[in-house]
LOSEKOL-249741 format. One line per field, with one value per residue (C-alpha): residue number from 1; residue in one letter; chain; y, x, z. Coordinates in Angstrom, 3 decimals. Each point is the difference from the previous one (the first is absolute). Layout:
<sites>
n	c(NUM / ...) .
res	c(A / ...) .
chain	c(A / ...) .
c2	c(Y / ...) .
c1	c(X / ...) .
c3	c(Z / ...) .
</sites>
This chain:
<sites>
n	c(1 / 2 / 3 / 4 / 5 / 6 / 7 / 8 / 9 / 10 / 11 / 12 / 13 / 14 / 15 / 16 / 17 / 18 / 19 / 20 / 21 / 22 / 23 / 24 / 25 / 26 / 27 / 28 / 29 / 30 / 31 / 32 / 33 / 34 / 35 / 36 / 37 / 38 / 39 / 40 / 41 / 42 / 43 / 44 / 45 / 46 / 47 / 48 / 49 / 50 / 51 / 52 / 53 / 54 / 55 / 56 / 57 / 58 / 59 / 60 / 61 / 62 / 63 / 64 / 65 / 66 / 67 / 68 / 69 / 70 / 71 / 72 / 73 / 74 / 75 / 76 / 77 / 78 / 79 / 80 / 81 / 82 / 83 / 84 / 85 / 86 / 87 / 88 / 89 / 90 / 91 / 92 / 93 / 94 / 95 / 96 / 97 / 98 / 99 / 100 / 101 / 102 / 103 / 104 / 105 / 106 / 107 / 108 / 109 / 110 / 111 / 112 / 113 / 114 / 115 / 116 / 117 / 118 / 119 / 120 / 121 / 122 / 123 / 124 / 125 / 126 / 127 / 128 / 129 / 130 / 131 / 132 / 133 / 134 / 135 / 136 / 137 / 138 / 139 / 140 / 141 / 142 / 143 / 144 / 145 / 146 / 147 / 148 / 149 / 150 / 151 / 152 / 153 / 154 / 155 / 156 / 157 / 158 / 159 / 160 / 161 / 162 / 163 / 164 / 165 / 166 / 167 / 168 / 169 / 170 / 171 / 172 / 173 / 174 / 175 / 176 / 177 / 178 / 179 / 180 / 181 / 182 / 183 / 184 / 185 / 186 / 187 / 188 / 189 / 190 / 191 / 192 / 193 / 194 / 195 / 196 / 197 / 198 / 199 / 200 / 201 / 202 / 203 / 204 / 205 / 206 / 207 / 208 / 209 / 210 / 211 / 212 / 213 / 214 / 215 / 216 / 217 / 218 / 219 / 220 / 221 / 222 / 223 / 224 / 225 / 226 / 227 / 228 / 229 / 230 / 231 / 232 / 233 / 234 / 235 / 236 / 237 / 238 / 239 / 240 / 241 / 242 / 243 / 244 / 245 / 246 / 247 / 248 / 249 / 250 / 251 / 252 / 253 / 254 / 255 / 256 / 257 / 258 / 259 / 260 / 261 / 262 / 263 / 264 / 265 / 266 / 267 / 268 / 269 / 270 / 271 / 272 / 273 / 274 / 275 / 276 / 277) .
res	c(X / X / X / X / X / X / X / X / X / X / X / X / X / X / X / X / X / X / X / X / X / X / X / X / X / X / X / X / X / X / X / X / X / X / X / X / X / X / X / X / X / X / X / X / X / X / X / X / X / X / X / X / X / X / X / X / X / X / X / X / X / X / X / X / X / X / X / X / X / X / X / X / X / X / X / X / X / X / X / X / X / X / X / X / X / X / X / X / X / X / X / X / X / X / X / X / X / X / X / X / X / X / X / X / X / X / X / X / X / X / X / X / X / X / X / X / X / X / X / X / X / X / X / X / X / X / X / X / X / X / X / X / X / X / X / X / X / X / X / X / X / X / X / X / X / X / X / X / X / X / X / X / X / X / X / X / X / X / X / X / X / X / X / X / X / X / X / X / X / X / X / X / X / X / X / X / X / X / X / X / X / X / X / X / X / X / X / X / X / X / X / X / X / X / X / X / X / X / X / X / X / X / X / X / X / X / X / X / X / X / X / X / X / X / X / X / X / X / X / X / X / X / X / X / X / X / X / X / X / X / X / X / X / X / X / X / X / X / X / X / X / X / X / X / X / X / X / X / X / X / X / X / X / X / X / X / X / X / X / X / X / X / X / X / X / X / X / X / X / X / X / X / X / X / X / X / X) .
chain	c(A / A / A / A / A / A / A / A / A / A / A / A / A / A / A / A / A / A / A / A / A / A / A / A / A / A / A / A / A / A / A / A / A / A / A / A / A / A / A / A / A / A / A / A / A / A / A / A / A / A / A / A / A / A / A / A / A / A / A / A / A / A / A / A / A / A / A / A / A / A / A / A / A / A / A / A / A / A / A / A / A / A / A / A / A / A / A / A / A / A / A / A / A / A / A / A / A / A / A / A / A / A / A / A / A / A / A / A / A / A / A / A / A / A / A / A / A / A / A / A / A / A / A / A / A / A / A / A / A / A / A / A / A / A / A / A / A / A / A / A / A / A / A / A / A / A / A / A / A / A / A / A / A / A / A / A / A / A / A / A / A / A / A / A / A / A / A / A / A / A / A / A / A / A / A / A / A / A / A / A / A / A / A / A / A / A / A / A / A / A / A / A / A / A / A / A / A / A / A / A / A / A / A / A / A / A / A / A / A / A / A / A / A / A / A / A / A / A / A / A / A / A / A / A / A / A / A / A / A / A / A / A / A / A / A / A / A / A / A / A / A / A / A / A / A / A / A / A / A / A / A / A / A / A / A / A / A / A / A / A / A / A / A / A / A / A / A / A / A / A / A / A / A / A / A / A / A) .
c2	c(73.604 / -2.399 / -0.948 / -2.947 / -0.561 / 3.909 / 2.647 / 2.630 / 3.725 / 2.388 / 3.017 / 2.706 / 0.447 / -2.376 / 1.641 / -0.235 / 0.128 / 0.269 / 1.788 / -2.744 / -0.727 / 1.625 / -2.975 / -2.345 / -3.483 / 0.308 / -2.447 / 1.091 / 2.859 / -1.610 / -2.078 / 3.089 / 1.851 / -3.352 / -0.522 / 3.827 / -0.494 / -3.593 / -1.704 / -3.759 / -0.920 / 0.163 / 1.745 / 3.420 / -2.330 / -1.706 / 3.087 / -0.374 / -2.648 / 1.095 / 3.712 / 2.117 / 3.529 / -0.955 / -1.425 / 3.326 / 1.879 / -2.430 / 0.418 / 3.539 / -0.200 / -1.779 / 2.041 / 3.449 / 0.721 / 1.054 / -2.383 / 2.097 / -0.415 / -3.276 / -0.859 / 2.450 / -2.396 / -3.480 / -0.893 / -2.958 / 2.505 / 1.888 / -3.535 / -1.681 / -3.001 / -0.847 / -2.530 / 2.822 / 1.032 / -1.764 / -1.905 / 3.198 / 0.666 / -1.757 / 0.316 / -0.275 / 1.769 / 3.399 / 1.305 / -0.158 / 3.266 / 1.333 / -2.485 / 1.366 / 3.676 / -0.874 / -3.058 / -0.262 / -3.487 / -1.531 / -1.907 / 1.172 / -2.141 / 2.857 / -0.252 / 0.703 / 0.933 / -2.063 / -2.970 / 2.150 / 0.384 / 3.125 / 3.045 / 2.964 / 2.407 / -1.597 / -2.455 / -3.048 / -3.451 / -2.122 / -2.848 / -2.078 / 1.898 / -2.334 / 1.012 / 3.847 / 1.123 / 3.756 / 1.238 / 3.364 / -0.857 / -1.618 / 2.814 / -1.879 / -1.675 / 3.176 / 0.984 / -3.504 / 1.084 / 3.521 / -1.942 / -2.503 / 2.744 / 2.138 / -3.552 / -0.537 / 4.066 / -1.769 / -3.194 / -0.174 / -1.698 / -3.482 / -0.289 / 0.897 / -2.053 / -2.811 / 0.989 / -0.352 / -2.907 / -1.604 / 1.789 / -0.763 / -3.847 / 0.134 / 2.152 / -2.778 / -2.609 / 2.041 / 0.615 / -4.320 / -0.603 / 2.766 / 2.058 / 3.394 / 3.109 / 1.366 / 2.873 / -0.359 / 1.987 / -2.875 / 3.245 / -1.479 / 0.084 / -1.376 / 2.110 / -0.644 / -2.814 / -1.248 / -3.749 / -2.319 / -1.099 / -3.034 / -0.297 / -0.721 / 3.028 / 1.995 / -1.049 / 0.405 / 3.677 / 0.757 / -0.979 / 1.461 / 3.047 / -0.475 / -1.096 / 3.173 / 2.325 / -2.257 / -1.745 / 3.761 / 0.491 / -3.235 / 1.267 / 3.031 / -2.261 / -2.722 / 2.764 / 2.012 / -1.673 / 1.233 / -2.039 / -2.708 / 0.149 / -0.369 / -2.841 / -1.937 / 0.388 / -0.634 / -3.266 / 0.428 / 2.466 / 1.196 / 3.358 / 0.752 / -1.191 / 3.276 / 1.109 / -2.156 / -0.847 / 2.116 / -2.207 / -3.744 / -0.894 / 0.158 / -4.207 / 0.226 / -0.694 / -0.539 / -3.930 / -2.974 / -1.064 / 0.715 / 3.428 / 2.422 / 2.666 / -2.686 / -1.629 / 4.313 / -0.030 / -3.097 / 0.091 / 3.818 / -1.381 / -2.938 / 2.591 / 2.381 / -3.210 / -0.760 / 3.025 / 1.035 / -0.580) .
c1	c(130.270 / -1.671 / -3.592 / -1.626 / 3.284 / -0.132 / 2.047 / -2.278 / 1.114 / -0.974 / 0.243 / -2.952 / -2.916 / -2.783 / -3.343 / -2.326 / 1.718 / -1.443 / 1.422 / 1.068 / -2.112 / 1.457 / 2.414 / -1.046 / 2.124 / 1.802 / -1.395 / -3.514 / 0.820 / 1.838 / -3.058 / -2.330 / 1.693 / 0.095 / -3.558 / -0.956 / 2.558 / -1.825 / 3.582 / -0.133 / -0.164 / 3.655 / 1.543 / 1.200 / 0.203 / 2.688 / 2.292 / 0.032 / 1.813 / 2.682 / 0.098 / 3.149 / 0.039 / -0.091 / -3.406 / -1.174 / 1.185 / -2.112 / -3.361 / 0.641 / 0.200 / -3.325 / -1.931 / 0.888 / 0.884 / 3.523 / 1.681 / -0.435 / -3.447 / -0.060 / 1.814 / -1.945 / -3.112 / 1.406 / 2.560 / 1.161 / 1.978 / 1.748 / 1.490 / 3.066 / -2.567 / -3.604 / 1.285 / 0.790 / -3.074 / -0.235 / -2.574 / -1.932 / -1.249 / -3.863 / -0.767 / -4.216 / -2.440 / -0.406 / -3.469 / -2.155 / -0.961 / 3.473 / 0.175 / -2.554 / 1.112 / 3.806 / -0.507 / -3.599 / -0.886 / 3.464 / 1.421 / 2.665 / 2.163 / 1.950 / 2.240 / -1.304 / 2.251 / -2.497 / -2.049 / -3.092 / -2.114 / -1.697 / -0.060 / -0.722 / -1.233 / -2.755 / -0.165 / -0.296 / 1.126 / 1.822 / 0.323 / -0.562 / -0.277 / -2.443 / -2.691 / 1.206 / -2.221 / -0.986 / 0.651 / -1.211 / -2.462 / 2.649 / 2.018 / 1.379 / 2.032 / 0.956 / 1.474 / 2.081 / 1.596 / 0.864 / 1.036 / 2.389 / 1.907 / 0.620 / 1.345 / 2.225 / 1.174 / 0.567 / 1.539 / 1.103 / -1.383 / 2.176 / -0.988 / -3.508 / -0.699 / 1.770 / -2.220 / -3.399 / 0.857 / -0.105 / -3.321 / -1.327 / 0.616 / -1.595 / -2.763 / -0.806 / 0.377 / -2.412 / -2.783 / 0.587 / -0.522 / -2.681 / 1.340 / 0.884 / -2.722 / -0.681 / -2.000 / -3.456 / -0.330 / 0.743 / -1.113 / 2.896 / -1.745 / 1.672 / 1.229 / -0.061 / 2.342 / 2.406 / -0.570 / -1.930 / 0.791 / -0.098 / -2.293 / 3.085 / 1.510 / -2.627 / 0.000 / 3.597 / 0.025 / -2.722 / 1.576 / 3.306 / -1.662 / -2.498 / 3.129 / 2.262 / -0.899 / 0.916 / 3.107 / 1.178 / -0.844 / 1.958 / 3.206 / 0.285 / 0.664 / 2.574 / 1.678 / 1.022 / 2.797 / -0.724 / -3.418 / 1.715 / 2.954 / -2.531 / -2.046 / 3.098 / 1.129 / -3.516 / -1.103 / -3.649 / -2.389 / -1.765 / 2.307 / -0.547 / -3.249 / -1.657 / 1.810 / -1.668 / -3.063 / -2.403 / 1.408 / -1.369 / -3.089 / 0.251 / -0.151 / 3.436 / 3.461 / 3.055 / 1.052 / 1.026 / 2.449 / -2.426 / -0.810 / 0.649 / 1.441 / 2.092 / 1.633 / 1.100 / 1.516 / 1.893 / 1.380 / 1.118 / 1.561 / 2.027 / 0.625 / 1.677 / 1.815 / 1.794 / 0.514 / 2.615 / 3.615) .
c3	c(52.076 / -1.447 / -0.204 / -1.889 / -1.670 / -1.513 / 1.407 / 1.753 / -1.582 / 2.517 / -1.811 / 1.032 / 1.981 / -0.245 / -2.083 / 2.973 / 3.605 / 3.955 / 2.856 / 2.880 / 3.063 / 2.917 / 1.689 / -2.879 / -0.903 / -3.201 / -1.357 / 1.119 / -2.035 / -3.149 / -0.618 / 0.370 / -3.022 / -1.631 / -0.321 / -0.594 / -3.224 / -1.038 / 0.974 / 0.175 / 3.566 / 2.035 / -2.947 / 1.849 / 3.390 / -1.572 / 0.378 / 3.564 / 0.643 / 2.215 / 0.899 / -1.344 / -1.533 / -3.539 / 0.558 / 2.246 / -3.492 / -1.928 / 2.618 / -0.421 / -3.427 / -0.564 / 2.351 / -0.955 / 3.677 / 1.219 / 2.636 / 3.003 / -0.630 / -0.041 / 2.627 / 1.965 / -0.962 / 0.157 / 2.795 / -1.194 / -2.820 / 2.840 / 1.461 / -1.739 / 0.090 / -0.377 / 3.112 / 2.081 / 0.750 / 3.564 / 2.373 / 0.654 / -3.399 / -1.074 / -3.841 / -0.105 / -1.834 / 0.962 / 0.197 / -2.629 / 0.359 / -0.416 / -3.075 / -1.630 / 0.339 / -0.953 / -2.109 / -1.210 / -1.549 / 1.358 / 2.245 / 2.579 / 2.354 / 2.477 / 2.703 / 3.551 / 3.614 / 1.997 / -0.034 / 1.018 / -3.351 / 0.446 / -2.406 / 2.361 / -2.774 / -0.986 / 3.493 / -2.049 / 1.692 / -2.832 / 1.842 / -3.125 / -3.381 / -0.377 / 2.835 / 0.742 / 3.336 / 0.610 / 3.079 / 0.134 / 2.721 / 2.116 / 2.046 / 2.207 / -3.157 / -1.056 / 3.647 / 0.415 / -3.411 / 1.343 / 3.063 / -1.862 / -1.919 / 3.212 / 1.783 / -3.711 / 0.723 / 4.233 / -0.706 / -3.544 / -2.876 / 0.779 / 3.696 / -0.611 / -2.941 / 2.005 / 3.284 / -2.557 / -1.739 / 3.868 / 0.923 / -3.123 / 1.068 / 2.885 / -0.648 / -2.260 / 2.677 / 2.362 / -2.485 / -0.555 / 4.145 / -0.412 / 3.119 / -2.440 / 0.312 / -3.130 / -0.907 / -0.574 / -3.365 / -2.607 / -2.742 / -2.651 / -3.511 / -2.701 / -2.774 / -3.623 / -0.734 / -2.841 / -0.134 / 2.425 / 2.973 / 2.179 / 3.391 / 1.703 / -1.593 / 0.871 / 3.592 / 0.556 / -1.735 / 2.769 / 2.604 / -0.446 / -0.786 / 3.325 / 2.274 / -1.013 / 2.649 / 2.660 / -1.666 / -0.254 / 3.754 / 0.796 / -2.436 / 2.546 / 2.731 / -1.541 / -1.673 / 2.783 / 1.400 / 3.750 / 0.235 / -2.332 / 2.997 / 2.498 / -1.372 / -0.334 / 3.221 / 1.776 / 1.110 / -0.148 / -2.252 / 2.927 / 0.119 / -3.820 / -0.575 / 0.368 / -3.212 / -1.992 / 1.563 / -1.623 / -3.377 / 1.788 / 1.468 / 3.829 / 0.913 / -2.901 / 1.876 / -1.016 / 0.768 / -2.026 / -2.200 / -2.559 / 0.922 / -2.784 / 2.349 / 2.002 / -3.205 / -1.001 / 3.600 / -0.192 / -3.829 / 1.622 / 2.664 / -2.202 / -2.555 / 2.431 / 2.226 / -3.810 / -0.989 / 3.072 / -1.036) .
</sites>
């Protein structure tokens, strides 16, 4: 392999290595044993440039840690190819807490099965590594979370990520028409940060973190297929809106072209009339 026009001799473990973040990107994790070596930057990144077991061997080699290890840490080494690693994965920052007892004084990029950026060890809300929010006073967060494995565990992780991607959508929507009931406790304080972030940022890493409960609440419903079967075949909302009432403000129904809830309904139904043989 060559690097700079040199050939890179991979012969024994580097002086000063790191274990990997559990689920961390390769590359995450090249660049992390780079700079606690004093590498030039993208020097031990350039050895993964298309995975293959010679260049496992030569990870292993520089880390000091046997493959099974690794791959044990960092899936991308247990797939043929980097590629391979599917819509459902999310590499973010992991919570700086966690950081800073696996990787003090670096930075980690890891691979996540859902969208949902919370770390429930130390209940830290990473909606932007930027503006981290602490939500030990907010139980209700911590019960949607409970609540959204258990419907993963129902539904599976495809149909329920698909299900909260939707609610997510138009949970958004509602908050925009101002028709969604959120909780009154707004206790959300921010947590010490690792650059600065935007107002806008700021804003939009409260209110994800604010709307969760009820976009969790919503997932339930889309992602079991018996009220999904139901919705689809009513004509009106007036038999199902008791399920979600106590989500919308009591003047809110369903009508419109642009109604968030009506637009879910009718992509479902064109969905499902093209997707019969």
């Amino acid at each position: 392999m060559m690097i700079a026009g040199r050939p890179l001799q991979v012969v024994r473990r580097l002086p000063r290595t790191t274990p990997p973040f559990p689920d961390e990107v390769v590359l995450s994790y090249l660049s992390r044993l780079g700079q606690i070596n004093s590498f030039p930057d993208g020097l031990l990144m350039s050895l993964w440039i298309t995975e293959n077991d010679r260049q496992t061997a030569l990870i292993s080699t520089l880390s000091g840690y046997r493959i099974p290890v690794l791959q044990c840490a960092l899936p991308e080494l247990r797939l043929k190819s980097p590629q391979m690693m599917g819509p459902s994965w999310y590499t973010h920052a992991p919570c700086y807490r966690c950081a800073a007892r696996r990787a003090p004084g670096q930075s980690v990029n890891a691979w996540h099965r859902r969208r949902v950026r919370l770390c429930p060890i130390h209940w830290v809300w990473m909606g932007n590594s930027r503006y981290p929010l602490l939500t030990g006073r907010r139980p209700d967060i911590h019960a949607a979370y409970r609540r959204h494995r258990r419907l993963e565990a129902r539904f599976g992780r495809q149909a329920t990520e698909t299900a909260f991607t939707a609610a997510s959508n138009i949970v958004t929507k509602w908050a925009e028409m101002n028709v969604l009931v959120l909780p009154s406790s707004e206790d959300l304080p921010a947590a010490p940060a690792t650059g600065t972030a935007s107002p806008r940022e700021k804003w939009a890493t409260r209110a994800s973190a604010h709307q969760y409960p009820a976009t969790v609440a919503l997932t339930a419903l889309l992602a079991d297929p018996a009220w999904t079967e139901q919705a689809l075949a009513a004509r009106t909302w007036d038999q199902l809106r008791p399920t979600f009432a106590h989500l919308v403000s009591v003047s809110y129904n369903p009508e419109g072209m642009s109604d968030p809830l009506h637009r879910w309904r009718r992509d479902a139904r064109d969905q499902q009339y093209f997707s019969v043989p």
